[in-house]
N, C-alpha and C positions, 0 to 999 in steps of 0.2 A: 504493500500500500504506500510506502514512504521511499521507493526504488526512486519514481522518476521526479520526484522533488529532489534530491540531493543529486540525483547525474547516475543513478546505480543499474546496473543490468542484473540483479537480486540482492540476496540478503546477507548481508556478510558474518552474519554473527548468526547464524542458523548453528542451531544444538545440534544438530547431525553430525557425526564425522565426516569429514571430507578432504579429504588428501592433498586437492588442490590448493586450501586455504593452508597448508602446514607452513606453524614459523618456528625457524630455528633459533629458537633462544637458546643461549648457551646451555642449561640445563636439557632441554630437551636432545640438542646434538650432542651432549655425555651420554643422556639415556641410549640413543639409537646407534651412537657409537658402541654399546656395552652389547648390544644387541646382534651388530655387525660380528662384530669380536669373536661373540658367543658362538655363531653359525662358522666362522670362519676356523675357528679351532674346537671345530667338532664338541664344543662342549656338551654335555650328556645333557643335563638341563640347566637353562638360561631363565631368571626371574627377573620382571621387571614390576615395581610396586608404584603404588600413588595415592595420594589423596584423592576422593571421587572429583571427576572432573580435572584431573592433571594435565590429560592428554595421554593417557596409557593407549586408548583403543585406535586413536588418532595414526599415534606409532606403527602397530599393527598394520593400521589401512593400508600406509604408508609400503609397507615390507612387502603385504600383499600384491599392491600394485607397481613396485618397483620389482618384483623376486624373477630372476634368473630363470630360462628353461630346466635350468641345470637343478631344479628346487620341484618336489614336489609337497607342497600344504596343505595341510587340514586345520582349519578352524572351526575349536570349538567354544560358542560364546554362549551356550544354555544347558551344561552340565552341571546337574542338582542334586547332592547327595539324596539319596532315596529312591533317584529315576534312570536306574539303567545302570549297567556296569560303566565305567570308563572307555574296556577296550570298546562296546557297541558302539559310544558314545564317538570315537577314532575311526573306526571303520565306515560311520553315516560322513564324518567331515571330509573323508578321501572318494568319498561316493562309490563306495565298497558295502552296501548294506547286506547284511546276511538275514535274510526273511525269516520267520518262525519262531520255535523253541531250539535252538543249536545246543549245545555243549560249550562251556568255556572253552574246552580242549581244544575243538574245533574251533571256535572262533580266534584262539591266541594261535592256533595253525593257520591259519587264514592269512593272517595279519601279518605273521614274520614270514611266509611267501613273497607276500604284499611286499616287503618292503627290502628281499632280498634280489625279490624281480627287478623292484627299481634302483638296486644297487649295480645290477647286471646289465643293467639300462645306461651308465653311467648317471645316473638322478639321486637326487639324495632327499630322503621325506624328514619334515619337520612337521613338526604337529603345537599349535598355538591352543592353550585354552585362558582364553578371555575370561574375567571374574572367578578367576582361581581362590577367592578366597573362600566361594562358595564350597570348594570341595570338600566331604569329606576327609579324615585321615585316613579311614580306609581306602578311599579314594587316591591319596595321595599315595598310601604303597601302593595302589596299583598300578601308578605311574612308575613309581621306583623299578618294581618288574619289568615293565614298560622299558624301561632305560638299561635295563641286563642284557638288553637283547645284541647290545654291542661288545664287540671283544675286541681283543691286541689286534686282529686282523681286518675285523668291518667294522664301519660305521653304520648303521643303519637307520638309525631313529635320534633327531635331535628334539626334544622337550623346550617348550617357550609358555613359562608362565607370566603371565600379568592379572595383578591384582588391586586390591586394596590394602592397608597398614598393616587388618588381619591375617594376612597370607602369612607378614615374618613375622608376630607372635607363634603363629602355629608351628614353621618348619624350626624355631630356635626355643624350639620346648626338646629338653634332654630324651625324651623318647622317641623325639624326630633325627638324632643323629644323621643314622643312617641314610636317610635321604638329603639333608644338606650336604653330608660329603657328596653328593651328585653333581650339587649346584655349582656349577663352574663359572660364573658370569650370573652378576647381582648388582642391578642398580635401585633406590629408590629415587622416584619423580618428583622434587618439592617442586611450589609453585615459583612464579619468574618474580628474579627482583623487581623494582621500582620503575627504574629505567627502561627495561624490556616491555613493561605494559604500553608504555605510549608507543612504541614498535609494534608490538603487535596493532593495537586496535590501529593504525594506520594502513599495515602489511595488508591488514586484511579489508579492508575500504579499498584500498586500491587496487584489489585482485578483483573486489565486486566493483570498478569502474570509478572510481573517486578520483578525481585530478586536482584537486584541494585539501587542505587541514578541514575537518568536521570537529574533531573535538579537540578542547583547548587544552593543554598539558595540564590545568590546573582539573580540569575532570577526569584526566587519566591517572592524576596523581589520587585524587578523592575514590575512584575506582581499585585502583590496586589495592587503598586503604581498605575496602571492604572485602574485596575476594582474597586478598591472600597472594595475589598471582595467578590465580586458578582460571584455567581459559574458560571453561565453561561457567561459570559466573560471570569471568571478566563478560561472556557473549550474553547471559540475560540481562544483566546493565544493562549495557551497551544496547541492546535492540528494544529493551522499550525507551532506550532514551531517545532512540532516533525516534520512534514513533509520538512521542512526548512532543519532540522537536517537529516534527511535519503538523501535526494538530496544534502545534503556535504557529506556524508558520516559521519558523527560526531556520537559519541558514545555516546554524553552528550550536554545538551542544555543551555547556560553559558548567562550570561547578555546583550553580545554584540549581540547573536543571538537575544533573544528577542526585543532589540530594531530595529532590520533590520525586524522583523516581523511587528512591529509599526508604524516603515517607510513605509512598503508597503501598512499595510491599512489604512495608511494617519492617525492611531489612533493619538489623542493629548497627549506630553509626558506632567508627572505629574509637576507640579512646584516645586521648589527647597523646599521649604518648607512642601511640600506633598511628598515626598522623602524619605525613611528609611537611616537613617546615613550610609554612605560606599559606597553610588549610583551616 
């Protein structure tokens, strides 16, 4: 609704992931540097963690849509302890589905075919499960298993967790040992400094068609106050402020709008001391 008032060909701050809009704030190019890393030396499993709305899944897209012939993936982003084994849950994201009531046996015979076929393919499968912190622990040795399947000689199955904070409480409980000794490659995602916020909300106006400043540093300053740095916050600000701003009629979205955005979704304002100097 507020596109062709500001000069835009859509929304820039849309809650979906979307790969095109990806910025690389330093933090975020350590995250997908670790992630690189992880694939590149074969690590067994690679965990990537965040605050919700970090940009964890963003990353992913990212892997997805940049990934090598030379890569076979499965994504799994709605594995629920209580629904389905892991491995069924591996075999539907390779679109390897095995119909019926099978056997474990059968199914963990399947699977290490599966992935020996594509070893003799020269391809190499990685398997992503998004909102890992959903998993059970039983879940999670089944991953561990999962990850046995390699020896001194094959590689055959690389592991990429992304979570929430809950994921590293769970794997750095003393009963989890054994499967952090797996974890070869570990970043967590804090959210972007100060500075990086007015980058972004910029980066990403100008990907959606912007040829002008829209917001004034002293709202991206009063914004990162609230979110933390968190993209997806900083983008629900940010997109009812534009729409605040198109219903004034305003050509520019200044600090005082932001904070009538804050009042209306009852956000809490940052404490004085959480505050960038000049707010």
């Amino acid at each position: 609704m507020y596109s062709r008032h500001f000069g835009l060909n859509g929304r820039p701050f849309s809650l979906l992931p979307d790969p095109n809009f990806v910025f690389w704030s330093a933090v975020h190019a350590r995250a997908y540097a670790m992630l690189e890393y992880g694939l590149a030396t074969f690590a067994p499993i690679i965990m990537i963690t965040g605050e919700i709305g970090a940009g964890k899944t963003t990353l992913v897209r990212h892997l997805l849509n940049t990934a090598g012939t030379n890569l076979r993936i499965g994504l799994v982003s709605n594995a629920i302890a209580g629904r389905g084994s892991l491995l069924h849950w591996a075999l539907l994201s390779l679109q390897e589905p095995l119909e019926g009531r099978i056997p474990h046996v059968q199914r963990f015979s399947h699977f290490e075919m599966l992935l020996r076929g594509e070893k003799a393919r020269g391809r190499h499968t990685v398997l992503i499960i998004d909102e890992a912190q959903n998993l059970s622990v039983k879940m999670l040795e089944e991953l561990r298993c999962l990850s046995n399947l390699n020896d001194e000689s094959d590689e055959l199955l690389q592991i990429v967790l992304t979570g929430q904070p809950e994921l590293n409480r769970t794997i750095d409980r003393p009963s989890m040992l054994q499967f952090a000794q797996r974890v070869s490659a570990r970043f967590h995602l804090t959210g972007m400094p100060a500075e990086a916020v007015e980058q972004y909300v910029a980066h990403r106006l100008r990907v959606a068609g912007a040829d002008r400043q829209i917001f004034s540093p002293a709202a991206c300053d009063l914004v990162y106050s609230v979110s933390r740095g968190l993209p997806r916050v900083i983008n629900q600000i940010c997109d009812y402020a534009l729409v605040y701003a198109f219903a004034d009629d305003r050509a520019t979205v200044d600090a005082d709008l932001i904070r009538q955005v804050l009042v209306d979704r009852k956000t809490p304002f940052p404490t004085a001391s959480a505050m960038p100097a000049g707010l």
